[in-house]
KOLSENU-745592 format. One line per 4 residues: their letters; for each residue x, y negated, z of N, C-alpha, C, CB. Coordinates in Angstrom, 2 decimals. Glycine has a CB too. Layout:
BEGIN
A = X:Y:Z:X:Y:Z:X:Y:Z:X:Y:Z  ...
REM end
This chain:
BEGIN
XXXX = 75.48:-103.28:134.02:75.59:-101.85:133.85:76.90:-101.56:133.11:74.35:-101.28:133.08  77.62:-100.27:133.65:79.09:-100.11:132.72:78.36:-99.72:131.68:80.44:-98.94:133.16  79.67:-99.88:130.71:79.84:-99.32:129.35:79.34:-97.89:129.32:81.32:-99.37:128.90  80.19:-97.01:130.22:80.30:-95.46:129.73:78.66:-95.32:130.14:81.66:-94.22:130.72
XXXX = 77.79:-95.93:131.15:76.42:-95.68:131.45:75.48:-96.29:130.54:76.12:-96.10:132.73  75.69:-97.28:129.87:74.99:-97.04:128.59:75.29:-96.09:127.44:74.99:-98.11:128.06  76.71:-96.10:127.03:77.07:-94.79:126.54:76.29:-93.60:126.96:78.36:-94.55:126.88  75.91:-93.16:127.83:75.32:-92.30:128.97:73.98:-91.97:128.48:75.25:-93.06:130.45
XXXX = 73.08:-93.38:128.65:71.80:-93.20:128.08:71.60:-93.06:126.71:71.09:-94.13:128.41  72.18:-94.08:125.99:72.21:-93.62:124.32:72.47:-92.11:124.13:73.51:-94.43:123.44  73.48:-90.94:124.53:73.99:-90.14:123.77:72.18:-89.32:124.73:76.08:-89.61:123.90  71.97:-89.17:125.87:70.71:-89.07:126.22:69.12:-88.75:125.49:70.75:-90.05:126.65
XXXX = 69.11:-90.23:125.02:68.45:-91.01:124.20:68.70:-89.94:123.14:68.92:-92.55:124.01  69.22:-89.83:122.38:69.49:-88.91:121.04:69.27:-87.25:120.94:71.02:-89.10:120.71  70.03:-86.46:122.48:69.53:-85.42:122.53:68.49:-84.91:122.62:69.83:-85.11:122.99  67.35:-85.95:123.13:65.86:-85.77:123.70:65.34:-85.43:122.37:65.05:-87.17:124.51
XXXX = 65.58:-86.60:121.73:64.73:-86.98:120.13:65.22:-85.81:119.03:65.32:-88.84:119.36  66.73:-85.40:119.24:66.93:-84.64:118.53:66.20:-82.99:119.04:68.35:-84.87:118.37  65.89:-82.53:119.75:65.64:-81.73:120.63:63.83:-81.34:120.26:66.10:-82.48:122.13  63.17:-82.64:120.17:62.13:-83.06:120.06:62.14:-83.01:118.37:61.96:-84.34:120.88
XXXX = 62.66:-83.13:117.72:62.49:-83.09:116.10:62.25:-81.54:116.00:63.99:-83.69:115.09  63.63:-80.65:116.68:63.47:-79.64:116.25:62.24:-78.49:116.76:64.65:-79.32:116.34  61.64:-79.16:117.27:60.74:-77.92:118.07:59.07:-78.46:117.50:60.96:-77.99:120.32  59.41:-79.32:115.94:57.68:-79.26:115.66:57.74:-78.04:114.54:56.83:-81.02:114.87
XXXX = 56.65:-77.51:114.99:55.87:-76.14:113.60:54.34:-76.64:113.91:56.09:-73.70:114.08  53.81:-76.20:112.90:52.73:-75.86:112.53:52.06:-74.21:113.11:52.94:-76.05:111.11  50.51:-74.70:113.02:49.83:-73.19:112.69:49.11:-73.08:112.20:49.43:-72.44:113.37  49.50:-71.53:111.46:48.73:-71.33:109.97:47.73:-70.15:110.42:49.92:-70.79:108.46
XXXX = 46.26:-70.78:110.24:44.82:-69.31:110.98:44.59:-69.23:109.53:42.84:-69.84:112.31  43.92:-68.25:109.60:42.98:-67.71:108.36:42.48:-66.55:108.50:43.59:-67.61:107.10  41.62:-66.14:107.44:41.16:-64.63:107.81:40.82:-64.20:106.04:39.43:-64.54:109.17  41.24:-62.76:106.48:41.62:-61.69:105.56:40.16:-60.80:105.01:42.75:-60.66:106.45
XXXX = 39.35:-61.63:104.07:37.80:-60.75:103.91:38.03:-60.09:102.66:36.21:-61.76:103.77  37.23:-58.93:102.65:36.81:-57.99:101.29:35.68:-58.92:100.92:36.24:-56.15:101.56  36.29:-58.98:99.65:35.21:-59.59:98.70:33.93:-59.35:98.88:35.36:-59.25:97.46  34.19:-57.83:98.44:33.15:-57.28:98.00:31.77:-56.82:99.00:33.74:-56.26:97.37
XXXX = 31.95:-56.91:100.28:31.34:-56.56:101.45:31.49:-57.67:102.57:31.89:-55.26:101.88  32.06:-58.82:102.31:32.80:-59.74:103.45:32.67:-59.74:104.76:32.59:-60.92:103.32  33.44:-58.14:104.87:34.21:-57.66:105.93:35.27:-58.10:106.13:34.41:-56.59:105.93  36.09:-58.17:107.84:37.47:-58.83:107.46:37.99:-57.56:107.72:38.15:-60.21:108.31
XXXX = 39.17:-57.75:106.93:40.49:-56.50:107.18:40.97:-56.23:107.82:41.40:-56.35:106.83  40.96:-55.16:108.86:41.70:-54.98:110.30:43.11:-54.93:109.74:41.25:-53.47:111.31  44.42:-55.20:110.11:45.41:-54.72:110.07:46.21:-54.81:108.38:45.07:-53.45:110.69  45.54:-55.82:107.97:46.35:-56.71:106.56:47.77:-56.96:107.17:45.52:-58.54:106.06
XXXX = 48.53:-56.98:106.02:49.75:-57.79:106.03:49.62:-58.89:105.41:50.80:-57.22:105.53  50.21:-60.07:106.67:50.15:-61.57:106.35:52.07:-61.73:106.27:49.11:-62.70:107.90  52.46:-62.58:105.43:53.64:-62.76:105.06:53.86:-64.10:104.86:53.90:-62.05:104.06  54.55:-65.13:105.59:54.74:-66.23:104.84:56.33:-66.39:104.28:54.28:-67.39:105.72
XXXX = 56.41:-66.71:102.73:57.56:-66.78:102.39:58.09:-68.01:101.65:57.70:-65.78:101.80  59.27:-67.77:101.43:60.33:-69.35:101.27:59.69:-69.14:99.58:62.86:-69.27:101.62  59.53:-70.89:99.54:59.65:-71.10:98.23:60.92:-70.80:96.99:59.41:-72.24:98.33  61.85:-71.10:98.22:63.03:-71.26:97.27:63.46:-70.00:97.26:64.17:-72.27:97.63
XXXX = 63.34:-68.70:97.56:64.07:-67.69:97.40:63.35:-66.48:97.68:65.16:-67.82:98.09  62.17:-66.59:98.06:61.02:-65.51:98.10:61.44:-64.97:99.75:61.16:-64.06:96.60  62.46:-65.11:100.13:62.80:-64.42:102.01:61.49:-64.51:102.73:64.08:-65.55:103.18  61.18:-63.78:103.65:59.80:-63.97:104.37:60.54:-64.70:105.55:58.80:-62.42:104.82
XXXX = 59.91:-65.74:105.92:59.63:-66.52:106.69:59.29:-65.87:108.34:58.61:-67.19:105.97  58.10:-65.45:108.33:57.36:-64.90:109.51:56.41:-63.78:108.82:56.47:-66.13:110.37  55.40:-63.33:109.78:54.93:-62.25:109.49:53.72:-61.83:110.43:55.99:-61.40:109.46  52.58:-61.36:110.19:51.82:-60.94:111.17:51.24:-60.09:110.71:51.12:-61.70:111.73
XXXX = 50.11:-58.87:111.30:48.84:-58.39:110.72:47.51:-59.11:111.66:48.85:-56.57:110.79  47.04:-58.81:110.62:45.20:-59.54:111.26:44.71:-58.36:112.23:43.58:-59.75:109.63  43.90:-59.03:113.12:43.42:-58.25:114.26:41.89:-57.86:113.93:43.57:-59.12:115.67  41.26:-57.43:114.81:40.12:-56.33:114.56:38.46:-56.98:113.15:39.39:-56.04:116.68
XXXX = 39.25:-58.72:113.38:38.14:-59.20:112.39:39.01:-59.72:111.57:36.97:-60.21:112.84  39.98:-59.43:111.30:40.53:-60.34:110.16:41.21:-60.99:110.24:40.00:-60.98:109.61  41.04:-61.81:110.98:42.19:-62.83:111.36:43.32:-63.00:111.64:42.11:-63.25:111.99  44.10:-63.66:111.54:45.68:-64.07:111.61:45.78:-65.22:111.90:46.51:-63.95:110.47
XXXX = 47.47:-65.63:112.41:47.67:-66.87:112.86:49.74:-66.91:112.85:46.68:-67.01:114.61  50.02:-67.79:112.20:51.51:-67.88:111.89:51.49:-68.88:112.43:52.16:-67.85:110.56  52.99:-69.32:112.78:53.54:-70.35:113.25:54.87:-70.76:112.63:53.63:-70.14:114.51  55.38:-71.54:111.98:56.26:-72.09:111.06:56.57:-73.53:110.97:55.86:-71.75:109.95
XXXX = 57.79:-73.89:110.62:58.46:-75.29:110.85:57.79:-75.85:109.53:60.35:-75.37:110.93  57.68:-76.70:109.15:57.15:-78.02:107.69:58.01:-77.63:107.24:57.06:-79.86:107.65  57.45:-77.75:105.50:58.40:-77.07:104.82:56.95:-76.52:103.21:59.30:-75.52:106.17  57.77:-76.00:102.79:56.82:-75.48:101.60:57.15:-73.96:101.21:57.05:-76.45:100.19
XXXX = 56.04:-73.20:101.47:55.66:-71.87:101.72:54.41:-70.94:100.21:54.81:-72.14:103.44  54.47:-69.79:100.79:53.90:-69.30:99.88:53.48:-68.03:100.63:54.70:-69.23:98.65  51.99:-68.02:101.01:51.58:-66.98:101.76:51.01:-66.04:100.90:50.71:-67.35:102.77  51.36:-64.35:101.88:51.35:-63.28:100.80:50.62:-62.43:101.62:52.79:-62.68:100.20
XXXX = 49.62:-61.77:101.16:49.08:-61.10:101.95:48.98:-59.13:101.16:47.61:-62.08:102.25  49.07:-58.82:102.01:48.32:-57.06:101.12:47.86:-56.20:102.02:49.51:-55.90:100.20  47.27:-55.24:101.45:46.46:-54.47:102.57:46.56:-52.89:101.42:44.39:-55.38:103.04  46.78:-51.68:102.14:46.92:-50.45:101.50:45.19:-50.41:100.76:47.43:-49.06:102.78
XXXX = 45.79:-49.62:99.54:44.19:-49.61:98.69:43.82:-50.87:98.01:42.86:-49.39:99.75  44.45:-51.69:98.00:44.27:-53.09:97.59:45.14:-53.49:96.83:44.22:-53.96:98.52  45.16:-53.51:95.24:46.18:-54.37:94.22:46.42:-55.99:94.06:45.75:-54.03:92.88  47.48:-55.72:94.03:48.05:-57.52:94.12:47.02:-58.54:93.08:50.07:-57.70:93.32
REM end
């Protein structure tokens, strides 16, 4: 086999894997209940944000029971949630 065709497959070889590193995330479910009645919250704000600098990350609201679902690269986070009528 020539040179430049192993050259060929190696540089190959690397884009795949590199390509493939970048496209793993995670997913983050959960659901948004009132304590006090454990109802879930239609239409909460879900927030996930950077450790290192507070920036939000991603973002969703919960749907008719509560629930939510983010999707985000590994990494270390800090999920924020609020809902109107509701203190931090």
């Amino acid at each position: 086999m020539p040179i430049y065709m192993k050259i060929l497959h190696f540089l190959s070889l690397i884009l795949i894997c590199s390509t493939a590193l970048n496209a793993q995330t995670f997913k983050i479910t959960g659901s948004v209940i009132d304590s006090t009645n454990k109802v879930g919250l239609i239409g909460a704000n879900v927030a996930l944000e950077s450790t290192y600098d507070a920036s939000i990350i991603s973002g969703t609201t919960t749907d008719i029971e509560g629930n939510f679902e983010l999707n985000a690269a590994p990494g270390s986070y800090r999920l924020s949630v609020s809902y109107v009528g509701f203190k931090d």
